[in-house]
Structures are given as structure tokens and as C-alpha cells.
Backbone as JSON Lines, residues from 0, in Angstrom:
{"i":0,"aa":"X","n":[98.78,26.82,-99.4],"ca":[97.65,25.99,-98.96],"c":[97.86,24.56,-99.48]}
{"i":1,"aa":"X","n":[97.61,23.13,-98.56],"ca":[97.94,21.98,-98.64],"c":[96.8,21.62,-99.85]}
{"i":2,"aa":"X","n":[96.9,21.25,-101.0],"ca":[95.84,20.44,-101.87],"c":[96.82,18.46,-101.68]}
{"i":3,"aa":"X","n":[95.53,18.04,-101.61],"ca":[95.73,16.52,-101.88],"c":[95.86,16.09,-103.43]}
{"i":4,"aa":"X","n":[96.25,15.01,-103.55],"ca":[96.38,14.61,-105.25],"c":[95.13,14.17,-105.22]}
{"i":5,"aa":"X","n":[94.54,14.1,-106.76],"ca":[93.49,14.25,-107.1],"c":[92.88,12.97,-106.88]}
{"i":6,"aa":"X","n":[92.99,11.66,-106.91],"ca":[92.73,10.35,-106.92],"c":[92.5,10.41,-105.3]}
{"i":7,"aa":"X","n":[92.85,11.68,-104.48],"ca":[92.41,11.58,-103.07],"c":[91.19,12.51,-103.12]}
{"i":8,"aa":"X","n":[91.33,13.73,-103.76],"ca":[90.26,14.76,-103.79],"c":[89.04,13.79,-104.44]}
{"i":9,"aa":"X","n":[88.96,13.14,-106.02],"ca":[87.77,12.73,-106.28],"c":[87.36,11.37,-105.48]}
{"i":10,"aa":"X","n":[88.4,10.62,-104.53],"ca":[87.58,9.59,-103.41],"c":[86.94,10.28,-102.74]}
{"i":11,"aa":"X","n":[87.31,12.08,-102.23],"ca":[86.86,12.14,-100.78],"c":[85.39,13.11,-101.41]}
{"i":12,"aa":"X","n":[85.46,13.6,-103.09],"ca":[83.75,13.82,-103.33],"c":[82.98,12.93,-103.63]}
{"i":13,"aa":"X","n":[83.69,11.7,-104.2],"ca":[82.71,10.75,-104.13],"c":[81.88,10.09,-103.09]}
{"i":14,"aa":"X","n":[82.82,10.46,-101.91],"ca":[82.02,9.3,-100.62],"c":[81.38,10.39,-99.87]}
{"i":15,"aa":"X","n":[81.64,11.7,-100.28],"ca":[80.5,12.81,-99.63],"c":[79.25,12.63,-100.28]}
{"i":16,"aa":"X","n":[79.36,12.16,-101.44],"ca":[77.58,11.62,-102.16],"c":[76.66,10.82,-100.97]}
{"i":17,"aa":"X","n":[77.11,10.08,-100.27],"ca":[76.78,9.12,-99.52],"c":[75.75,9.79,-98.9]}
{"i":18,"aa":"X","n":[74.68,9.47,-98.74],"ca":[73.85,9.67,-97.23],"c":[74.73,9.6,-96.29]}
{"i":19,"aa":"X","n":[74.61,10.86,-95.73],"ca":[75.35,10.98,-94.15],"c":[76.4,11.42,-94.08]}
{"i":20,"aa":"X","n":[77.1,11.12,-95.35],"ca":[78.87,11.67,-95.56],"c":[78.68,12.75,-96.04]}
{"i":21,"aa":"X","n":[79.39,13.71,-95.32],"ca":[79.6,15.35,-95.26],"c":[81.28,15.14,-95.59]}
{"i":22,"aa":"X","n":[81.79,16.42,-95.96],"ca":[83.46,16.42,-96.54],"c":[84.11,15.82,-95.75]}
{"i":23,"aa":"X","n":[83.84,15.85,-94.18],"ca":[84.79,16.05,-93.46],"c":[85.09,14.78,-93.03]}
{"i":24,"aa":"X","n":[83.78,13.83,-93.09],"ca":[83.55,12.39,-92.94],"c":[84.06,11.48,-93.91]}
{"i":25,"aa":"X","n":[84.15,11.86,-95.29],"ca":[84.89,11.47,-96.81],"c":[86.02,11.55,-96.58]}
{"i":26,"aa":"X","n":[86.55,12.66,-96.08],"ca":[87.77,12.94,-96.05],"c":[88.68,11.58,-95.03]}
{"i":27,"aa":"X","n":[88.34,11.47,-93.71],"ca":[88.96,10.83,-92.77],"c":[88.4,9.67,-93.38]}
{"i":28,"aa":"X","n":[87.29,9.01,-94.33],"ca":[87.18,7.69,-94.87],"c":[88.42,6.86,-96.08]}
{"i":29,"aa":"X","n":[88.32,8.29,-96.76],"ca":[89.35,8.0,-97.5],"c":[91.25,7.85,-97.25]}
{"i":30,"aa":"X","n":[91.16,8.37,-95.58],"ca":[92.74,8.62,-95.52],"c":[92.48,7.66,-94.69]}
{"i":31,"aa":"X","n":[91.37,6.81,-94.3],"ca":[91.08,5.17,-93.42],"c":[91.33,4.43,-94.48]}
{"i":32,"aa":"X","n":[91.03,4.33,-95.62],"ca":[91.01,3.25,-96.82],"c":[92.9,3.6,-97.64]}
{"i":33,"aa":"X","n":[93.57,4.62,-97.51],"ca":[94.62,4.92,-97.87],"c":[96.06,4.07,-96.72]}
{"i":34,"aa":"X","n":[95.06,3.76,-95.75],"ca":[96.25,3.32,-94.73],"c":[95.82,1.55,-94.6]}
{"i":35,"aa":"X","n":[94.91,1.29,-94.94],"ca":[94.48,-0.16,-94.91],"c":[95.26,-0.92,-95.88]}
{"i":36,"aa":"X","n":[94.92,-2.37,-95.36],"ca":[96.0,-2.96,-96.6],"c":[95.21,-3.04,-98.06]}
{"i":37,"aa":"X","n":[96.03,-3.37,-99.01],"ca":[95.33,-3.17,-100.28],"c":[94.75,-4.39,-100.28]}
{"i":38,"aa":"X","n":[94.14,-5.58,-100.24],"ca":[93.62,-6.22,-100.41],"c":[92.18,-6.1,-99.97]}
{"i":39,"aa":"X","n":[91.79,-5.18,-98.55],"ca":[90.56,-5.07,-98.25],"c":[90.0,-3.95,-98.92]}
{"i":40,"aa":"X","n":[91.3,-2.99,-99.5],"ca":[90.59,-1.76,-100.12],"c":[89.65,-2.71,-101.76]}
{"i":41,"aa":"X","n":[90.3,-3.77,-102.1],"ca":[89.95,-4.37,-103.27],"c":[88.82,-4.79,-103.02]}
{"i":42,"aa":"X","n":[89.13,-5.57,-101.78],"ca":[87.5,-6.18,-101.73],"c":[86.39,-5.5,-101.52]}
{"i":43,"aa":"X","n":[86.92,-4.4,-101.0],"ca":[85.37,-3.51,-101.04],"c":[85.33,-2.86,-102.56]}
{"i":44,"aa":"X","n":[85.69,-2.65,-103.19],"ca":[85.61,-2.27,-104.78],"c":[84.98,-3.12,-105.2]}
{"i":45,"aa":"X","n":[85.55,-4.59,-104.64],"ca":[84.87,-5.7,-105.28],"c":[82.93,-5.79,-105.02]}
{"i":46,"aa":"X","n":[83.35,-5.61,-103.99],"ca":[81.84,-5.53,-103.39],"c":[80.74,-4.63,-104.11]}
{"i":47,"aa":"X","n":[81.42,-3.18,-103.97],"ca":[80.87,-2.38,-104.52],"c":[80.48,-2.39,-106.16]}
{"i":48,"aa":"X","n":[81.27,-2.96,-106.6],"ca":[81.07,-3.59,-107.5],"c":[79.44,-4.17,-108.24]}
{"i":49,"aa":"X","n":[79.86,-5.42,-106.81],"ca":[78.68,-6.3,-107.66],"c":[77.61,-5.94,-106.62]}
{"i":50,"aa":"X","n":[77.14,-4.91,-106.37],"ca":[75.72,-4.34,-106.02],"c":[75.52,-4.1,-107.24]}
{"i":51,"aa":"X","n":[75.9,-3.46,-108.09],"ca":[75.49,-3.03,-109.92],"c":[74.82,-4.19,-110.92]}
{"i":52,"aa":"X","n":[76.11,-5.09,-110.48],"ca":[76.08,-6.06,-111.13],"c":[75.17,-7.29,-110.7]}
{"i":53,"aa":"X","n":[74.88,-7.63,-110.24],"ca":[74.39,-8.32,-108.91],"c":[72.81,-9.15,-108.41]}
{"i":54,"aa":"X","n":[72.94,-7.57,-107.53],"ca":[71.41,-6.88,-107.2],"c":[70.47,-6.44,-107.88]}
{"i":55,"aa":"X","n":[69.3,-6.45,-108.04],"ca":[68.06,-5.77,-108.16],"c":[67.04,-5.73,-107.08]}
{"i":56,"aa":"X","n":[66.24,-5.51,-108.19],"ca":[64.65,-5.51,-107.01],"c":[63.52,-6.81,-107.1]}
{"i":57,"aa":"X","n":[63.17,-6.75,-106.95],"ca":[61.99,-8.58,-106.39],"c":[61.02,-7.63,-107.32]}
{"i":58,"aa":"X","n":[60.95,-8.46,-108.59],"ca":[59.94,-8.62,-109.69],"c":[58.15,-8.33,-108.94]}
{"i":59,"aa":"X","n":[58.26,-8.62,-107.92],"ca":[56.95,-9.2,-106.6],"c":[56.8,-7.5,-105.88]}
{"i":60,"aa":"X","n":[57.56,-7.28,-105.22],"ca":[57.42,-6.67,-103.92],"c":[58.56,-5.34,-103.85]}
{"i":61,"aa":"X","n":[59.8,-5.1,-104.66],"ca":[60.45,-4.67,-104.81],"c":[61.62,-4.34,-104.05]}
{"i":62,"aa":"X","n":[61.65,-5.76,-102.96],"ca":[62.79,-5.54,-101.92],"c":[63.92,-5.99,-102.59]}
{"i":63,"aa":"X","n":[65.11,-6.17,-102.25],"ca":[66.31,-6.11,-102.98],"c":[66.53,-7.96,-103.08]}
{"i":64,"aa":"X","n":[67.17,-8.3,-104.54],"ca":[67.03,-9.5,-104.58],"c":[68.24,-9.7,-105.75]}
{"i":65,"aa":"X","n":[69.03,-10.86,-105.8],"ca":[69.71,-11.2,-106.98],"c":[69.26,-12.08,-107.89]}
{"i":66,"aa":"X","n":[67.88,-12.59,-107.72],"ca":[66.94,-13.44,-108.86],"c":[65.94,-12.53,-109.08]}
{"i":67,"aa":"X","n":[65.36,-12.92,-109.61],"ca":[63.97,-12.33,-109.72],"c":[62.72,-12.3,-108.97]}
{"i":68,"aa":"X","n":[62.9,-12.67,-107.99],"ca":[62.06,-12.52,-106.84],"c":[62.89,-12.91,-106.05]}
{"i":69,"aa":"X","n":[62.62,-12.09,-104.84],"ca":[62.97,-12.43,-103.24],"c":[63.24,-13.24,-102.67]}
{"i":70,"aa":"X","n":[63.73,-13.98,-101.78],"ca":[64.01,-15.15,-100.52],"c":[62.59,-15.01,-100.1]}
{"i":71,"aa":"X","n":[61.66,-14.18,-99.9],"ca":[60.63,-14.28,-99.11],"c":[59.55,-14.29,-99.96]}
{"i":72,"aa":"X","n":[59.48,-13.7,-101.08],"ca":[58.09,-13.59,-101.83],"c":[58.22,-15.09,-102.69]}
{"i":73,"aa":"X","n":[59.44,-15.97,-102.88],"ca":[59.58,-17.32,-103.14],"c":[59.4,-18.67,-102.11]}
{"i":74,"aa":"X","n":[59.52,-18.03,-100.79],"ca":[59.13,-18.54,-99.45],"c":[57.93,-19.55,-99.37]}
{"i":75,"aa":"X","n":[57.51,-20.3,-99.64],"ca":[56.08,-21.28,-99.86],"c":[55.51,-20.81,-98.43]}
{"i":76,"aa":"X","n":[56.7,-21.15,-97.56],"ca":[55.87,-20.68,-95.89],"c":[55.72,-19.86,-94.93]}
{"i":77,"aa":"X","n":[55.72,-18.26,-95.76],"ca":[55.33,-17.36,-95.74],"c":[53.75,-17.16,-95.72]}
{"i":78,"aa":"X","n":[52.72,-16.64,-94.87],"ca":[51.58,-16.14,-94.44],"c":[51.61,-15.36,-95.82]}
{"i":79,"aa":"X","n":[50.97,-15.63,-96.59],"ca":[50.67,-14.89,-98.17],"c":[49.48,-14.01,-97.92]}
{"i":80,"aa":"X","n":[48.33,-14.18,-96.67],"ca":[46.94,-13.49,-96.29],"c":[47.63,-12.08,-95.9]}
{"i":81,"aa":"X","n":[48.77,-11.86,-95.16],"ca":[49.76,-10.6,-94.97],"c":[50.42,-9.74,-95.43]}
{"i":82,"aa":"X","n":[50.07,-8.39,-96.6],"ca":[51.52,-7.7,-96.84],"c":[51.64,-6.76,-95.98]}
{"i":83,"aa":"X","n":[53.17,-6.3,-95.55],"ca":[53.69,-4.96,-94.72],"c":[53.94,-4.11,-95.98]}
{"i":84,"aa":"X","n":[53.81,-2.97,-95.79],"ca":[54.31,-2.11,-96.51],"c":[54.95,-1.37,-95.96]}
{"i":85,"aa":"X","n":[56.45,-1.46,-96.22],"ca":[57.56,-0.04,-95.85],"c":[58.3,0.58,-96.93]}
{"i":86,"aa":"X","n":[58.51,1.71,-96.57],"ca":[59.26,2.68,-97.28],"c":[60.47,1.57,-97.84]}
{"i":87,"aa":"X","n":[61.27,1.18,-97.55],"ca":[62.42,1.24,-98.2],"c":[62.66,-0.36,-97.49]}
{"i":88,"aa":"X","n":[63.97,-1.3,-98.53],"ca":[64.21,-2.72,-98.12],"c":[64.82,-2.99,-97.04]}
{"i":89,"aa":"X","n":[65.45,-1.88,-96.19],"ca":[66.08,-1.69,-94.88],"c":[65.66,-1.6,-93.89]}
{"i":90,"aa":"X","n":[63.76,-1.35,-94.21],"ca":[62.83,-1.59,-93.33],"c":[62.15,-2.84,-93.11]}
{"i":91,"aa":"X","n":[62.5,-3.77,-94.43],"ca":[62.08,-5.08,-94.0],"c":[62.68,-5.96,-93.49]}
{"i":92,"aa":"X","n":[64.22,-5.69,-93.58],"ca":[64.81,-6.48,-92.99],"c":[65.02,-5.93,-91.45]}
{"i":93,"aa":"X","n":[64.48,-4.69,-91.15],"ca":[64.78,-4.83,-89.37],"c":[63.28,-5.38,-89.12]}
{"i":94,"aa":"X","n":[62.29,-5.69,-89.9],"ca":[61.03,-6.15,-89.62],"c":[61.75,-7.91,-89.53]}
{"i":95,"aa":"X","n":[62.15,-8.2,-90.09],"ca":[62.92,-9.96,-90.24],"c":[63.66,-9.53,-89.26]}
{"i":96,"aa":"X","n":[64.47,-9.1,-88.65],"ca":[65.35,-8.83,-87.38],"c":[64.3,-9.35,-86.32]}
{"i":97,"aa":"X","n":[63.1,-9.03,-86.15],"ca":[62.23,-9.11,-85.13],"c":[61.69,-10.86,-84.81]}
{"i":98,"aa":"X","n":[61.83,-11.5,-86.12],"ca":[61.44,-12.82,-85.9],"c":[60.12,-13.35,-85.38]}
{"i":99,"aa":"X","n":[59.19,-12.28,-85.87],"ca":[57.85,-11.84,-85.22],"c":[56.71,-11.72,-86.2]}
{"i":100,"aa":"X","n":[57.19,-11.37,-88.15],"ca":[56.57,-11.18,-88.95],"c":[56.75,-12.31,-89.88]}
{"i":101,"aa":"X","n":[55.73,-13.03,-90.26],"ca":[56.09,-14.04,-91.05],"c":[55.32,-14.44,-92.73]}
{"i":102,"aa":"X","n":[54.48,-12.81,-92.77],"ca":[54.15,-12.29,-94.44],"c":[55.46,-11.97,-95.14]}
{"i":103,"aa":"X","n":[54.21,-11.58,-96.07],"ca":[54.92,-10.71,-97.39],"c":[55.3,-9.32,-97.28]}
{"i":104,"aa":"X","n":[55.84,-8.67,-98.32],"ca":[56.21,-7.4,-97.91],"c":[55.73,-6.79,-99.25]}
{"i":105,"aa":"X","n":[56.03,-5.14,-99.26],"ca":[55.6,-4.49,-100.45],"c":[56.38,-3.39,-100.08]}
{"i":106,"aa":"X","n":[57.63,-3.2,-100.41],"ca":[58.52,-2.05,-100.52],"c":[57.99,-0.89,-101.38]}
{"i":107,"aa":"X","n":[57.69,0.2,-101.38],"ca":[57.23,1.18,-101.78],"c":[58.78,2.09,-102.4]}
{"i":108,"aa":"X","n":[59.61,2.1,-102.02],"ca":[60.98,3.01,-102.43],"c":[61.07,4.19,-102.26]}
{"i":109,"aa":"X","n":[60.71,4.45,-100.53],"ca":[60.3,5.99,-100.57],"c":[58.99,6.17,-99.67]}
{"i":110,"aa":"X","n":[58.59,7.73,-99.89],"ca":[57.76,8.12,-98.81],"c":[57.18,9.57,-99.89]}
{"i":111,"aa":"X","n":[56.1,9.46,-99.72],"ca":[55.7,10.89,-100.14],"c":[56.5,12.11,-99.65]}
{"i":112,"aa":"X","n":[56.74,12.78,-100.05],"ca":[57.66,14.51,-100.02],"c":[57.14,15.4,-100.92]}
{"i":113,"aa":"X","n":[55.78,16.06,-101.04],"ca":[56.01,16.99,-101.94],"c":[56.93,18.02,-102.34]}
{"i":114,"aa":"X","n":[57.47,18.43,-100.9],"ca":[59.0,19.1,-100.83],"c":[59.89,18.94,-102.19]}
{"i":115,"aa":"X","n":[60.31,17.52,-101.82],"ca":[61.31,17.06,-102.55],"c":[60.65,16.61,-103.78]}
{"i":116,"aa":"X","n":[59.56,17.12,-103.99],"ca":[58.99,15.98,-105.75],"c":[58.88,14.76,-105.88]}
{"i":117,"aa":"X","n":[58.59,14.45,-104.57],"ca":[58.46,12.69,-104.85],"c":[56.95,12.91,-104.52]}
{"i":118,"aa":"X","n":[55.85,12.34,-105.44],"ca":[54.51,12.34,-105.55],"c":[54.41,10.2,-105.91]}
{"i":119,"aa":"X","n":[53.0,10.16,-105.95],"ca":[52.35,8.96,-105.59],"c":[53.11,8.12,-106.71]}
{"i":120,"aa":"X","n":[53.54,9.12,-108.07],"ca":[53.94,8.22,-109.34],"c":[55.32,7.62,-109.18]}
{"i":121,"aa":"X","n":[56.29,8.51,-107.83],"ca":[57.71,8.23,-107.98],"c":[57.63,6.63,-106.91]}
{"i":122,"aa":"X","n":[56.3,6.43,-106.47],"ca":[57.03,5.23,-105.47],"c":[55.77,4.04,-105.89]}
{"i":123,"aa":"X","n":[55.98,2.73,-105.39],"ca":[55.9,1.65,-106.22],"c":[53.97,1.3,-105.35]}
{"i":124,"aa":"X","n":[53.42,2.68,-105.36],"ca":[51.53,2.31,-104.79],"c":[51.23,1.93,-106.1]}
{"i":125,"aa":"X","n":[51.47,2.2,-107.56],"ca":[50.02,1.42,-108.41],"c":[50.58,-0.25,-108.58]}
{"i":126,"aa":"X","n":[52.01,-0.62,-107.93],"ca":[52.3,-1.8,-108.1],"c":[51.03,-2.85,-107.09]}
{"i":127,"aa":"X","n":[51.25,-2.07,-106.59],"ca":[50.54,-2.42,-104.69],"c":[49.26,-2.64,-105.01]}
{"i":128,"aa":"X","n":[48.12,-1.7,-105.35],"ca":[46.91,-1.57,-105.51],"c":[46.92,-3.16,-106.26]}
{"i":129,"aa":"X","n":[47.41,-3.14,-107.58],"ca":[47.7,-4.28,-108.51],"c":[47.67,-5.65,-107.54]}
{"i":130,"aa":"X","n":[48.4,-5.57,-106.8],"ca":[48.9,-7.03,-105.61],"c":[47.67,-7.28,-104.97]}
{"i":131,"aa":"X","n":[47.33,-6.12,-104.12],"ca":[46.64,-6.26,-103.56],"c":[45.02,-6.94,-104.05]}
{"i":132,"aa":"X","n":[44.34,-6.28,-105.84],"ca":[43.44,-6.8,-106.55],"c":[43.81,-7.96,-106.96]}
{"i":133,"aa":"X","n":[45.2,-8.64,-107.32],"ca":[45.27,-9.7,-108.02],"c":[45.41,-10.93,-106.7]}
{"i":134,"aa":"X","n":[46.12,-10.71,-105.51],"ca":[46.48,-11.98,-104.57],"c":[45.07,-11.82,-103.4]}
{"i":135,"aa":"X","n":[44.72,-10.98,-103.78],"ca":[43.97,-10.42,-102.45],"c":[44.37,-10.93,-100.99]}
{"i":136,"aa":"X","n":[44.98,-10.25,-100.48],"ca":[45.39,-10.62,-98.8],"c":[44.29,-10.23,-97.93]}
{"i":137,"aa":"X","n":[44.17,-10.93,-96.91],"ca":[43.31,-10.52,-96.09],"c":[43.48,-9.27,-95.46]}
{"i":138,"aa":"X","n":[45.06,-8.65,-94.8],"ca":[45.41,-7.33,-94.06],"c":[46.76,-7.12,-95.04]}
{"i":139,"aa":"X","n":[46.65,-5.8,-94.94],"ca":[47.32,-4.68,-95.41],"c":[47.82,-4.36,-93.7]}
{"i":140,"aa":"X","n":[49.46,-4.23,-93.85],"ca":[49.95,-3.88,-92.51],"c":[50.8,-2.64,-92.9]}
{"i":141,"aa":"X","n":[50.65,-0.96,-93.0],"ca":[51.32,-0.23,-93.21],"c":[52.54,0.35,-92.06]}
{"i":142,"aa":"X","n":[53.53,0.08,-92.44],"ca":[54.91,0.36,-91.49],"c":[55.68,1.63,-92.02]}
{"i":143,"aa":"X","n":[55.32,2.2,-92.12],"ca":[56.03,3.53,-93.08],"c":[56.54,4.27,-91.41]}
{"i":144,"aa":"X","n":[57.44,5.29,-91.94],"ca":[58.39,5.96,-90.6],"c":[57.65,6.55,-89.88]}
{"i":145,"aa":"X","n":[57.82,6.35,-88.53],"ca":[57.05,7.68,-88.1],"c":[57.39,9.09,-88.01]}
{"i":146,"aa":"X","n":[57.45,9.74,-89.13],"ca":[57.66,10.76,-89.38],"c":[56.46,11.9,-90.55]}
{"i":147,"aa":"X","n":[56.74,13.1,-90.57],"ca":[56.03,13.48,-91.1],"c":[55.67,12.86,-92.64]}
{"i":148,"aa":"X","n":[56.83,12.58,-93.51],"ca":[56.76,11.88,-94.8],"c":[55.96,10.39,-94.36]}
{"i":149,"aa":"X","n":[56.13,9.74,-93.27],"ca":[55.8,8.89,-93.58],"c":[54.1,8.2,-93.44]}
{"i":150,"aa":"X","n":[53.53,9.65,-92.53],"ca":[52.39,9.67,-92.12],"c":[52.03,10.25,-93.09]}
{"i":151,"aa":"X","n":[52.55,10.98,-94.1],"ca":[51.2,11.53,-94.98],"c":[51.27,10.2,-96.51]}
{"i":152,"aa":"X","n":[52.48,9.5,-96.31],"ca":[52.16,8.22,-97.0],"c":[51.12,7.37,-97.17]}
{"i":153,"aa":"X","n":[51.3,6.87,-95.14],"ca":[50.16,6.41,-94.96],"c":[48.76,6.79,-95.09]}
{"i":154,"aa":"X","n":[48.67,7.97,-94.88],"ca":[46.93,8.26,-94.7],"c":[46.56,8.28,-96.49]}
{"i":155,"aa":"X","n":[47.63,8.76,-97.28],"ca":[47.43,8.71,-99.02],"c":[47.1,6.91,-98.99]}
{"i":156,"aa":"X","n":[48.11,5.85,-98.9],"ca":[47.49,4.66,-98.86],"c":[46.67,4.26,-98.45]}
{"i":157,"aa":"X","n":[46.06,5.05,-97.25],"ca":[44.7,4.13,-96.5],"c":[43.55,5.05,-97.79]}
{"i":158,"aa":"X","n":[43.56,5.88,-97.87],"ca":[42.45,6.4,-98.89],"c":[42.18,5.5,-100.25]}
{"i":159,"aa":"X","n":[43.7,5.14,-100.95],"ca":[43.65,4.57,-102.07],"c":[43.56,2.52,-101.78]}
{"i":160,"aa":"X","n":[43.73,2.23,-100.28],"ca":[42.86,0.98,-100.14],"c":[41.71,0.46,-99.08]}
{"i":161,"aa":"X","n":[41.69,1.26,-98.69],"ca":[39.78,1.46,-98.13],"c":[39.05,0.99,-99.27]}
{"i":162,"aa":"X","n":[38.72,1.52,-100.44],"ca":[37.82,1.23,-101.12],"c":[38.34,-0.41,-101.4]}
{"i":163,"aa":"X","n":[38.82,-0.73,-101.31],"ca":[39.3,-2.34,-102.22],"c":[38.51,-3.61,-100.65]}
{"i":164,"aa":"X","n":[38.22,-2.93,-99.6],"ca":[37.73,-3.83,-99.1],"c":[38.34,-4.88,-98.24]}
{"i":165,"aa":"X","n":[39.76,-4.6,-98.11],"ca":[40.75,-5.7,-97.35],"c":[40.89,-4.7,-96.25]}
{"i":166,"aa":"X","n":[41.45,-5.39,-94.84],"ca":[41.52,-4.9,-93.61],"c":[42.96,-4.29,-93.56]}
{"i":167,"aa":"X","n":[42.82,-3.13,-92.89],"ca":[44.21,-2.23,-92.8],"c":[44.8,-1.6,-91.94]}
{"i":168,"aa":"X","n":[45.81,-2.24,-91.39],"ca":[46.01,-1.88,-90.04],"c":[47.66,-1.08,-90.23]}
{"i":169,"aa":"X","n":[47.84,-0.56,-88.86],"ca":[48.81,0.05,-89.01],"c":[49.94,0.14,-87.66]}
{"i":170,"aa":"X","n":[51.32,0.08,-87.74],"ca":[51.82,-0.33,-86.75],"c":[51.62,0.72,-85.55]}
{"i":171,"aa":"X","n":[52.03,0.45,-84.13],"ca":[51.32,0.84,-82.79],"c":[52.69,2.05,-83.08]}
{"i":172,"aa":"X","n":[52.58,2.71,-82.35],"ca":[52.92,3.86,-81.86],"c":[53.1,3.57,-80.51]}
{"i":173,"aa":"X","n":[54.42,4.07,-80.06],"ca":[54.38,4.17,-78.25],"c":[55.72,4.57,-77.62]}
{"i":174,"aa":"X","n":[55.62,3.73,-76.58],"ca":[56.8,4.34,-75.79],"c":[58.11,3.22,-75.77]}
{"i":175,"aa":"X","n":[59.05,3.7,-76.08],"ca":[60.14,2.49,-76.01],"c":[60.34,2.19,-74.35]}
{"i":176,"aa":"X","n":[60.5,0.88,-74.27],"ca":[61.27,-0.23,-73.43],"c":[62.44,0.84,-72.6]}
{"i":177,"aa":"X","n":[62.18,1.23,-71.4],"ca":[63.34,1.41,-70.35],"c":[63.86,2.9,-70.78]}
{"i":178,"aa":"X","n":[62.54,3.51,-71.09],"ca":[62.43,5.44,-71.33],"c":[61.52,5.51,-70.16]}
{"i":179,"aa":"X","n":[61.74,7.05,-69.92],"ca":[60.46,7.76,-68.79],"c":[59.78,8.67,-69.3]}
{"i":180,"aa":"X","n":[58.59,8.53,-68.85],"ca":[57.99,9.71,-69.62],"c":[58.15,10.97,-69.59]}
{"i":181,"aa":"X","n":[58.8,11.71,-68.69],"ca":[59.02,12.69,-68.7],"c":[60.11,13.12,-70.03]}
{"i":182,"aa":"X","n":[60.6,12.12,-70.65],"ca":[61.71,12.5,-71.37],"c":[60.93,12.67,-72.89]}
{"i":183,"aa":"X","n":[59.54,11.52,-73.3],"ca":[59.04,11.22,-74.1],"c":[58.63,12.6,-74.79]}
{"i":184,"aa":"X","n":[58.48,12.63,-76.03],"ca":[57.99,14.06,-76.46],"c":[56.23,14.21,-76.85]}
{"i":185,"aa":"X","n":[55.44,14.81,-77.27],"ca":[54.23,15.07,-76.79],"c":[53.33,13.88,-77.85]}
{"i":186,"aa":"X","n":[54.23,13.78,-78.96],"ca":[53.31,13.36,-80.37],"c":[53.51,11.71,-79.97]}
{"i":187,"aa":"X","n":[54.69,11.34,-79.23],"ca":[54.8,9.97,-78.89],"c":[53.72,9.41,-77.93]}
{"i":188,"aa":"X","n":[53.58,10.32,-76.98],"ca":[53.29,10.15,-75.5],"c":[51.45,10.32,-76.09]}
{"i":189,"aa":"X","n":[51.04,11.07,-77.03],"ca":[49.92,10.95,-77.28],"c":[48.96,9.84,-78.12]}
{"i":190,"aa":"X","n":[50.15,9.38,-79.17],"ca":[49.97,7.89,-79.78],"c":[49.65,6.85,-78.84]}
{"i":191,"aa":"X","n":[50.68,6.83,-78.01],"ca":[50.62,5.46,-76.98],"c":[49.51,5.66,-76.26]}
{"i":192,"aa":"X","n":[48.58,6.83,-75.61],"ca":[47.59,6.79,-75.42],"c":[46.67,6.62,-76.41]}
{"i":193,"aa":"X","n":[46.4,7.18,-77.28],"ca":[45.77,6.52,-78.85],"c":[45.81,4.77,-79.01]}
{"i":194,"aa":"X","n":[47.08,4.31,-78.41],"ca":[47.22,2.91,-78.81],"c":[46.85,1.91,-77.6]}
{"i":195,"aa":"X","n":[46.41,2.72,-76.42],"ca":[46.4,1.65,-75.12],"c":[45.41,0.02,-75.47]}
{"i":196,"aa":"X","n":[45.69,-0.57,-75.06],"ca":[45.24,-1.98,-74.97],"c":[45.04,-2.16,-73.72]}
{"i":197,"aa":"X","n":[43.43,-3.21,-73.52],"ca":[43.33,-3.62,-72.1],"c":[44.7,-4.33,-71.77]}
{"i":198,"aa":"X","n":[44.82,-4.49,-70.41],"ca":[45.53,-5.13,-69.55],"c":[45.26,-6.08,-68.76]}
């Protein structure tokens, strides 16, 4: 039976850690990075690197930052009356992809799972509550996934800021751009009726 040398075996368990990387995906990554020239294999070491070194989180909001606060929560002309709240910093930046949102944000790091043991203490709501009493914004905009984790997020956050008295809205639900409905599945197709707007 073929074994690889070991400096190939522990690349190809290390990059199975990955979200998404399964053996088989590690495996053909690592015999992609074994045939590349060595200089780009460096620079991604390099790279990888200085995410450690580097990066953190926004002192503010907890999206990913190499100062101590954000590009955006340092922003003077940023709508400050606005925070979004999403799960994770990969959600704010496809929210900045849109060129449409021009608040603040409040990264949470996560989604409720009792499944998995992630409860209200593992993700960043008593930072939030805090923001929310100390800057007071006018709307609370919750963007969490639409998924089961991310709806029972939300309805836990709307309970714990209802009482505080600021307006709380939450993103639309519907049908994507150049789908048919027949293809749509029932929980989508019932939101977007939930969400209709005059015309």
C-alpha cells in the first residue's frame, strides 16, 4: 500500500481542518501546492502567517480589523443612527459588496446552535445590548442567515431588544432575480408573501 512522506500526510490533515476540506480535497490541495513554484507556496505561508499576526477584531463591532477599530466603525461618514447585525465578518462585507448600506455593523461571531453548544454567552449579544444603551441608534437591522440557526438568533435578539425601545427591523425574505416559482421551495415562497410591498 502507497503511504506519502509525512510533510505530505500532515499538509493534507492539516488543510482537511478547513471548513469544507474533506481528505480528498486536502489531498489534491496539497499535491496543487507541491507542483507550484516555491515562491507562491511562500507567499501563501507568508500570508497565512500574518492573519495571526496581523488581524484581529474591531474593539467596536467585532468585524475583522488590523487597528483597533474597523475602516468603518472609524468612518466619520458612516450613518451611526444604523447597526446591521450579522453572524460573522463575511457577512458584512457581502453587505459592503452591495453599495447600498452605509451604517455600522455589529458582528455577533456566530449564530445560536444549541446542538453544537453555542448559547447567547458564546457570541458577542451582551456586547450589542451595551452599544446599543450607550450610542443609542435609531434601527437595529438584523441580517443573520436564513437558516434555522439563524432565525432562532434572531427572534432571541428581538426579545432581548424590544424592551430597549429602538426600532428593529429585519432583512426581506423572497424570491431571487431570474428564478420561477415553481422551482422556489415552500418556506421561501411563503416569506415573500409575508414580505409583499405595494406596487
Amino acid at each position: 500500500m502507497y503511504r506519502y512522506p509525512q510533510a505530505v500526510v500532515r499538509a493534507i490533515e492539516n488543510l482537511s481542518k478547513l471548513p469544507g476540506i474533506g481528505p480528498r480535497t486536502a489531498e489534491r490541495l496539497t499535491i496543487f501546492l507541491l507542483k507550484s513554484p516555491k515562491e507562491e507556496v511562500e507567499a501563501l505561508a507568508t500570508a497565512i502567517g500574518e492573519l495571526k499576526e496581523k488581524v484581529s477584531y474591531c474593539s467596536v463591532c467585532g468585524n475583522l480589523s488590523e487597528e483597533r477599530q474597523c475602516f468603518i466603525c472609524r468612518n466619520p461618514k458612516r450613518d451611526r443612527s444604523l447597526i446591521c447585525v450579522v453572524e460573522e465578518p463575511s457577512d458584512a462585507a457581502s453587505m459592503e459588496k452591495t453599495s447600498q448600506y452605509k451604517g455600522l455593523y455589529h458582528v455577533l461571531s456566530g449564530a445560536l446552535s444549541p446542538l453544537d453548544g453555542i448559547g447567547p454567552e458564546n457570541l458577542r449579544i451582551k456586547e450589542l445590548l451595551k452599544r446599543i444603551k450607550e450610542e443609542k441608534p435609531q434601527e437595529i437591522i438584523l441580517a443573520t442567515n436564513p437558516n434555522a440557526e439563524g432565525e432562532v438568533t434572531a427572534i432571541y435578539l428581538a426579545k432581548q431588544i424590544n424592551p430597549l425601545g429602538v426600532k428593529l427591523t429585519r432583512l426581506a425574505r423572497g424570491i431571487p432575480m431570474g428564478s420561477s416559482l415553481e422551482y422556489i421551495d415552500e418556506v421561501t415562497l411563503g416569506k415573500a408573501l409575508d414580505g409583499r410591498r405595494e406596487f
